[in-house]
NUVEX-307603 format. One line per 3 residues: number of its first residue (from 1); their letters; for each residue x, z negated, y of N, C-alpha, C, O. Coordinates in Angstrom, 2 decimals. Atoms other than C-alpha are relative to their C-alpha. Example, Ala and Ser with C-alpha at 12.3 -4.5 7.8 and 13.67 -1.06 7.14 Angstrom:
2
1 = as = 0.89/0.00/-1.19/12.30/-7.80/-4.50/0.90/0.00/1.20/1.94/-0.66/1.18; -0.82/0.06/-1.19/13.67/-7.14/-1.06/-0.77/-0.73/1.09/-0.26/-0.90/2.20
END
This chain:
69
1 = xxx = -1.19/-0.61/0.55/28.00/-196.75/268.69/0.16/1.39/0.60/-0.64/2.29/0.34; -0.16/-1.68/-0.60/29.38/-193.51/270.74/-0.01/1.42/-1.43/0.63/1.55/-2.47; -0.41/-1.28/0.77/29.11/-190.28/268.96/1.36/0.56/-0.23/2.21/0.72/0.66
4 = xxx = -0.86/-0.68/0.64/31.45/-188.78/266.98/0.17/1.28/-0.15/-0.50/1.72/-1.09; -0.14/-1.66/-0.12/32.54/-184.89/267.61/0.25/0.14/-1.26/0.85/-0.78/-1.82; 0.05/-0.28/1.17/32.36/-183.40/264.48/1.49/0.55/-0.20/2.19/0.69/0.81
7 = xxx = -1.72/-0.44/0.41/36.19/-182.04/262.36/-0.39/1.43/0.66/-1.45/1.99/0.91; -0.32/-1.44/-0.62/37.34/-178.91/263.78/0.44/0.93/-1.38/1.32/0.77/-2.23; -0.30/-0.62/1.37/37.13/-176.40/261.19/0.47/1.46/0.17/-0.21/2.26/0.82
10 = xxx = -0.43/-1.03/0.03/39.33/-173.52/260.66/-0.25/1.33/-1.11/0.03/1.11/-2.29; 0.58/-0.58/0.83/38.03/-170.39/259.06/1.29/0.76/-0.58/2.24/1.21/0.06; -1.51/-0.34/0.96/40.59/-169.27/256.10/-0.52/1.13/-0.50/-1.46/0.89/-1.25
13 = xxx = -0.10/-1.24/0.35/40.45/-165.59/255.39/0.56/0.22/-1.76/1.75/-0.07/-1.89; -0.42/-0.41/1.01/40.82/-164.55/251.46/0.90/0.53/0.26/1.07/0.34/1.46; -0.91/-0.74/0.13/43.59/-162.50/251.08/0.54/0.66/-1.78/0.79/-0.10/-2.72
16 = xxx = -0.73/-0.10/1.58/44.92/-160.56/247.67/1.53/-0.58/0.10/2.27/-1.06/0.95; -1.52/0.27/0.32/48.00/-161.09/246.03/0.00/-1.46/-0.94/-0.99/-2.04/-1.38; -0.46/1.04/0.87/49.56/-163.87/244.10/1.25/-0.92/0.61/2.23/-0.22/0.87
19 = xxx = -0.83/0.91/-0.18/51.76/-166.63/245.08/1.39/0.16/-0.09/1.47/-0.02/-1.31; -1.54/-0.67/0.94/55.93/-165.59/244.43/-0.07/-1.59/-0.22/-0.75/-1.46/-1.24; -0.31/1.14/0.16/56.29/-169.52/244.14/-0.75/-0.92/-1.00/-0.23/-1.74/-1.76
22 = xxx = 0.77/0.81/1.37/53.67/-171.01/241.90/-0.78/0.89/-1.04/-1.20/0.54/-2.14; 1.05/-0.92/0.47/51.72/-167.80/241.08/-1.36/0.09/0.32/-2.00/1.14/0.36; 1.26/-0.39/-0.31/48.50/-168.85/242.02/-0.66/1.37/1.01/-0.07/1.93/1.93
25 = xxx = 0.97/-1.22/-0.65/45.91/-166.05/243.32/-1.10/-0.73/1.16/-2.32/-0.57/1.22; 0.44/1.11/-1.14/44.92/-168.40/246.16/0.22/-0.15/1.20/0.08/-1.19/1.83; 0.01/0.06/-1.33/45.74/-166.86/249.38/-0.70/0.20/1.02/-1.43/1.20/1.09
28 = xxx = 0.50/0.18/-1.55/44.60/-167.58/252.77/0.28/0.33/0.93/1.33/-0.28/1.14; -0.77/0.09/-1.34/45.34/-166.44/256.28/-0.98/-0.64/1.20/-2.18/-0.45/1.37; 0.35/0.93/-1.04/44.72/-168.62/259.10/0.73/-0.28/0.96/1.91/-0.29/0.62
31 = xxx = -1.42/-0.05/-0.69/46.62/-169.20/262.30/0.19/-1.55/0.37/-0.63/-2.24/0.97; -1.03/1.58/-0.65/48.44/-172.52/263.09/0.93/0.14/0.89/1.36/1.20/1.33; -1.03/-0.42/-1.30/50.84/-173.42/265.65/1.35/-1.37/-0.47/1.18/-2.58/-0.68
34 = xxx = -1.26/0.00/0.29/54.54/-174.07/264.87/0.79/-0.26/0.81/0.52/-0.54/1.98; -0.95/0.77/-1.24/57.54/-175.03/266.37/0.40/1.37/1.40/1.00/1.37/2.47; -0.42/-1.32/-1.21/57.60/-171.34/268.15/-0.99/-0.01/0.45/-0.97/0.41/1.60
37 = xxx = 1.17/-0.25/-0.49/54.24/-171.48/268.64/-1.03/0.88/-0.41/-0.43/1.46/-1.32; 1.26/-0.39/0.84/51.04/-169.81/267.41/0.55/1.08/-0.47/1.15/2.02/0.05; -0.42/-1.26/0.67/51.53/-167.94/264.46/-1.16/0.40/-0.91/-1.98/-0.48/-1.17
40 = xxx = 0.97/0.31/0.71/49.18/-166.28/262.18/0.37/-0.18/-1.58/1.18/0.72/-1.81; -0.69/0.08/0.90/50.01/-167.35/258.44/-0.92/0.36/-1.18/-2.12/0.12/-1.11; 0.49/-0.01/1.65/49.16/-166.39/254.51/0.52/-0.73/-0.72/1.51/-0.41/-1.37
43 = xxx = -0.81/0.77/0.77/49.82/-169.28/252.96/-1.09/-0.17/-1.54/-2.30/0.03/-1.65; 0.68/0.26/1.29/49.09/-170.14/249.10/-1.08/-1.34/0.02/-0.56/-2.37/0.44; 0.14/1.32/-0.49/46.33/-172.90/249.18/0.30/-0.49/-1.18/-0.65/-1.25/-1.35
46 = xxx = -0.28/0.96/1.15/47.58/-174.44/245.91/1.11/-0.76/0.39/0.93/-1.96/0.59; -1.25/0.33/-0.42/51.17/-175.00/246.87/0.48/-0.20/1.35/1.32/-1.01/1.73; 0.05/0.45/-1.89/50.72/-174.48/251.03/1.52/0.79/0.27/2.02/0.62/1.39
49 = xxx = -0.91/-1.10/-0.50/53.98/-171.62/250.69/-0.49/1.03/0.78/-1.49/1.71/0.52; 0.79/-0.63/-0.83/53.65/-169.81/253.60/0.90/1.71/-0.45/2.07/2.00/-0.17; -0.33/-1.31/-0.20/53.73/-165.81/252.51/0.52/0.84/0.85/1.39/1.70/0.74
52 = xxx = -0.41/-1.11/-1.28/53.65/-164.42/255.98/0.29/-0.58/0.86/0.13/-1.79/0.75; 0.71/1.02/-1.07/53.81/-165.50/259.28/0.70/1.05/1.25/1.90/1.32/1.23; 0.09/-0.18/-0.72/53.42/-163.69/262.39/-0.54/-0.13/1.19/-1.72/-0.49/1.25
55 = xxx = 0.76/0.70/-1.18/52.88/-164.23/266.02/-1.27/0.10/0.26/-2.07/0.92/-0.18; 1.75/0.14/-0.50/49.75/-164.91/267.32/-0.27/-0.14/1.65/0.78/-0.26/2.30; 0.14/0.09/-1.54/48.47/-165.15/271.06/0.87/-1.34/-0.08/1.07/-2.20/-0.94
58 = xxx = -0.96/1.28/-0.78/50.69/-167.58/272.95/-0.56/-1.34/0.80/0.08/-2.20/1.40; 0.38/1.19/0.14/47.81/-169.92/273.34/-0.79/-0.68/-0.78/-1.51/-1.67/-0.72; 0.68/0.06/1.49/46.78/-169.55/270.04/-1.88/0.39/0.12/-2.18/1.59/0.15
61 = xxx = 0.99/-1.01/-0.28/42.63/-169.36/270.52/-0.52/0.01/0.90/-1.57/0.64/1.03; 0.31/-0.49/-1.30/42.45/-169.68/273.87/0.57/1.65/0.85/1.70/2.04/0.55; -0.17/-1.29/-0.14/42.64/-166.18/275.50/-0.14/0.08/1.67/-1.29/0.02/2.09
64 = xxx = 0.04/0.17/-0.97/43.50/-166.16/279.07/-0.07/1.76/0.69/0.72/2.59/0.22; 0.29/-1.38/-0.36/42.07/-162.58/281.32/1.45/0.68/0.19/1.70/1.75/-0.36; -0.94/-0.91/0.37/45.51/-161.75/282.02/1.08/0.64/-1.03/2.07/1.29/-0.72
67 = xxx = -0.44/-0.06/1.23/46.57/-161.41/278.44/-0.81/1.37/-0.15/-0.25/2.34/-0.66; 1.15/-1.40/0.36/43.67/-158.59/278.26/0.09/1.30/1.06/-0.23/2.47/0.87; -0.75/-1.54/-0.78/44.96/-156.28/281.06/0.90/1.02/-0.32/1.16/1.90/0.50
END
């Protein structure tokens, strides 16, 4: 039986605050990639409303040298 690569796990940042939509005190930021393309987001994890959302590198976590010049 071939091996199986293990899930790709994304590390979710606490955040304060409270939810405007359900209330919960359950936010996260983490970056995903969207129809514009990598953004980083605070979303609620109860409900999955996204608080924030700003860009993120443009190949999300790949980081190419001329991005760092």
């Amino acid at each position: 039986m071939p091996d199986v690569p293990p899930p790709l796990e994304v590390n979710r940042e606490p955040r304060d605050g409270t939810c405007p939509r359900c209330g919960a005190a359950d936010l996260r930021a983490y970056p995903v990639v969207a129809e514009q393309g990598w953004v980083q987001v605070v979303k609620c994890q109860h409900c999955l409303h996204s608080v924030s959302r700003e860009p993120w590198h443009r190949l999300g976590p790949i980081q190419l040298l001329a991005d760092l010049v």
